[in-house]
C-alpha positions as CSV (number, residue, x, y, z in Angstrom):
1,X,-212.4,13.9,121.3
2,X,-214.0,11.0,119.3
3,X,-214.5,11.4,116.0
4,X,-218.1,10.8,115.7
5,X,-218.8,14.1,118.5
6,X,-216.9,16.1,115.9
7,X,-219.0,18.1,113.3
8,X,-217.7,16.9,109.8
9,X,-218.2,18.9,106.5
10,X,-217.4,17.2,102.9
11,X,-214.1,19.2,102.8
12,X,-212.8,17.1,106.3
13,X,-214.0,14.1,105.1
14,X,-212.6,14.7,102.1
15,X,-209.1,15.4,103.5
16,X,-209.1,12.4,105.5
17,X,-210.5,9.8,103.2
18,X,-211.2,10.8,99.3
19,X,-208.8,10.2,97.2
20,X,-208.6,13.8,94.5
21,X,-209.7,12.0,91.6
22,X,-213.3,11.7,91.1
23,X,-214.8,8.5,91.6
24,X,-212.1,6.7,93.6
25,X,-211.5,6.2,97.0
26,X,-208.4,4.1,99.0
27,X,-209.3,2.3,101.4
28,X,-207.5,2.4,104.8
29,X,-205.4,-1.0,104.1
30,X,-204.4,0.3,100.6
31,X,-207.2,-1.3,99.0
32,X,-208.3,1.4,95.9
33,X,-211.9,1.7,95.6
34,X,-213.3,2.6,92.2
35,X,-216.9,4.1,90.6
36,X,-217.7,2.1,87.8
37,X,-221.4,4.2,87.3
38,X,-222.2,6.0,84.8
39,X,-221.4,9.2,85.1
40,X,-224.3,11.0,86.7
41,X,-224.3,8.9,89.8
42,X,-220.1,9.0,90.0
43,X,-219.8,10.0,93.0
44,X,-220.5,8.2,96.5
45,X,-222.8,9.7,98.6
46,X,-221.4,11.1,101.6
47,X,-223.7,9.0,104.1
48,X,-221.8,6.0,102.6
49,X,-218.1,7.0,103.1
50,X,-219.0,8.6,106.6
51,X,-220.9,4.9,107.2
52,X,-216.9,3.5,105.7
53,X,-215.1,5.3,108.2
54,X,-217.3,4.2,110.9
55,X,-216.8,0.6,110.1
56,X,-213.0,1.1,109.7
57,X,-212.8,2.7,112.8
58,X,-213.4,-1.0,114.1
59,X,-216.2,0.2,116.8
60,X,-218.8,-3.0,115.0
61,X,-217.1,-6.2,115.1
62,X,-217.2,-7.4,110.9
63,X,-214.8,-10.3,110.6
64,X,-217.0,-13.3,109.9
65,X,-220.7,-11.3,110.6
66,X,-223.8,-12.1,108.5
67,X,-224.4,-8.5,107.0
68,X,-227.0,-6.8,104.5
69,X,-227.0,-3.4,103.1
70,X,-230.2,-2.2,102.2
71,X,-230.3,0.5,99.2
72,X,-226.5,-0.4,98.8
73,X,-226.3,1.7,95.2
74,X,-222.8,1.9,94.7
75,X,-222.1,-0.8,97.0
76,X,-219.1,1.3,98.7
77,X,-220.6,-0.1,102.1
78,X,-220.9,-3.0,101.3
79,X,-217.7,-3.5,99.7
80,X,-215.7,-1.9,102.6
81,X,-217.3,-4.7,104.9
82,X,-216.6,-7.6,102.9
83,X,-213.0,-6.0,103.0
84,X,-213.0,-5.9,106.9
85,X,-214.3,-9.9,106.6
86,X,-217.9,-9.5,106.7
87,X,-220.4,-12.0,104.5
88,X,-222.3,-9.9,102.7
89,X,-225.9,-9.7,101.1
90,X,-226.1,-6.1,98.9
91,X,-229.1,-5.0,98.2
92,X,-230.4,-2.7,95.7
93,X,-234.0,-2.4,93.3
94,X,-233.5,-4.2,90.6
95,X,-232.2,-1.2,88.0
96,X,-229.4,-0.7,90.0
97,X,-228.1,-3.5,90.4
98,X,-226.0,-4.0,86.6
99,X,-223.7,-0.9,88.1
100,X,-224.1,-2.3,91.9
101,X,-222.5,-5.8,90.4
102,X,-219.9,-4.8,88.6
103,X,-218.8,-2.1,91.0
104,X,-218.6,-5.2,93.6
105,X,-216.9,-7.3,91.6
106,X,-214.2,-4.1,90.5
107,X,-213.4,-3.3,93.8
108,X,-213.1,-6.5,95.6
109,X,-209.8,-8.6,95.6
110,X,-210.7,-12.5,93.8
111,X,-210.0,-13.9,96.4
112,X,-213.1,-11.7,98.2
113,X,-215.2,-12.3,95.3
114,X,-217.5,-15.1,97.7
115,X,-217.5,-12.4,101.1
116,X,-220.7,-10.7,98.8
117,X,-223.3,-11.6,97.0
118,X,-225.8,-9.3,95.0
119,X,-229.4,-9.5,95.8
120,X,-232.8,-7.5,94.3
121,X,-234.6,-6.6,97.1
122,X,-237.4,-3.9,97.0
123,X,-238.6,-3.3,100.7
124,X,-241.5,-5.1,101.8
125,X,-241.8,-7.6,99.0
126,X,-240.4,-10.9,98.8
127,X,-238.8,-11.0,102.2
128,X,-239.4,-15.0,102.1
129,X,-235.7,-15.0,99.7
130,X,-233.8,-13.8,103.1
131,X,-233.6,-15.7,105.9
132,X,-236.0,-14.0,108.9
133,X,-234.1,-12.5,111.6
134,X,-230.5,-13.9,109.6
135,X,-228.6,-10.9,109.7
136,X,-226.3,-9.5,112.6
137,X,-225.7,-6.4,110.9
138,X,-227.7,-4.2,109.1
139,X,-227.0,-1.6,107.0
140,X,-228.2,1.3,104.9
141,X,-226.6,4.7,103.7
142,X,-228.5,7.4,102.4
143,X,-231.8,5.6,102.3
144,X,-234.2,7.6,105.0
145,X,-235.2,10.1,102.6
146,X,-239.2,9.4,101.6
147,X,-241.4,9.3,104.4
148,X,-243.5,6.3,101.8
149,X,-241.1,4.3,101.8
150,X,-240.8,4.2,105.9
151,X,-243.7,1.2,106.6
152,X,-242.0,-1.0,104.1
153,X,-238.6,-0.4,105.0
154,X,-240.0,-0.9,108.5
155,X,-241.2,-4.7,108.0
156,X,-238.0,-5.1,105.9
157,X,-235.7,-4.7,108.9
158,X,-238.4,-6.6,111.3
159,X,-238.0,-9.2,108.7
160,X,-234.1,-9.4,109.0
161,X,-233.3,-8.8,112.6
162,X,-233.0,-10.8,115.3
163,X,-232.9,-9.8,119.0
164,X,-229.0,-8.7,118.9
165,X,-229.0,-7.3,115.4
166,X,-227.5,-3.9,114.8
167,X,-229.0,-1.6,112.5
168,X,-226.6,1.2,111.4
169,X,-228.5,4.0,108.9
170,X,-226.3,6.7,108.0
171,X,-228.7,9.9,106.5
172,X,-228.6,13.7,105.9
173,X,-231.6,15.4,107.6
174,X,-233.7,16.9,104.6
């Protein structure tokens, strides 16, 4: 059975990919994975490690892709696809992105340090700093949750895209 016809529950998820400390993860080639937020937002939001496994699961071609995470807060994503050799644009509002930087620059090896760059990007305004349709992978965890956000974030990603872009959006029905 494939994985994704399966119904997973934190617990599974949890068995299979969290590490038992809070805050860190390990990545499926070794690579440890730590929080550096403050505490209140410590823990990644399951969207984004189901959204981890996907990737690792190798069903999306990364290695060498243009790729932006939209709403990246952590930056787990993000950093997971710069691991699997993806060139990577995070994105977050601009409060978040002090934590989002350094959480980046934590968890990814020095010699990763140029596979992701950190970006403000609030949706629908100043698209004109990202290249129209430049992305071949888009992606976004946890970020469908207010229906007022949907027409920006809707001419963000028509922004972005091209014809063969894939937009991957991991959420939890509210």
């Amino acid at each position: 059975m494939d994985v994704w016809q399966q119904r997973w529950d934190k617990e599974e998820i949890g068995r299979w990919f969290y590490q038992k400390s809070v805050g860190k993860m390990e990545h499926k080639q070794g690579h440890r994975i730590q929080d550096k937020t403050p505490v209140i937002n410590r823990l990644f939001c399951l969207q984004a490690v189901v959204m981890c496994v996907y990737l690792e699961l190798g069903k999306l071609e990364l290695k060498g892709k243009r790729v932006i995470e939209l709403g990246a807060g952590t930056g787990l994503v993000s950093i997971v696809a710069a691991l699997l050799g993806a060139h990577v644009t995070v994105t977050d509002r601009l409060p978040a992105l002090d934590f989002l930087s350094a959480n980046v620059k934590a968890n990814l090896p020095p010699d990763s340090h140029d596979a992701a760059v950190i970006s403000e990007l609030t949706w629908g305004e100043g698209l004109e700093r990202y290249p129209a349709g430049g992305f071949d992978l888009v992606l976004g965890a946890d970020i469908i949750y207010l229906e007022d956000t949907f027409a920006s974030l809707l001419r963000t990603l028509l922004h972005l895209c091209h014809d063969t872009t894939v937009v991957l959006l991991s959420c939890k029905i509210r």
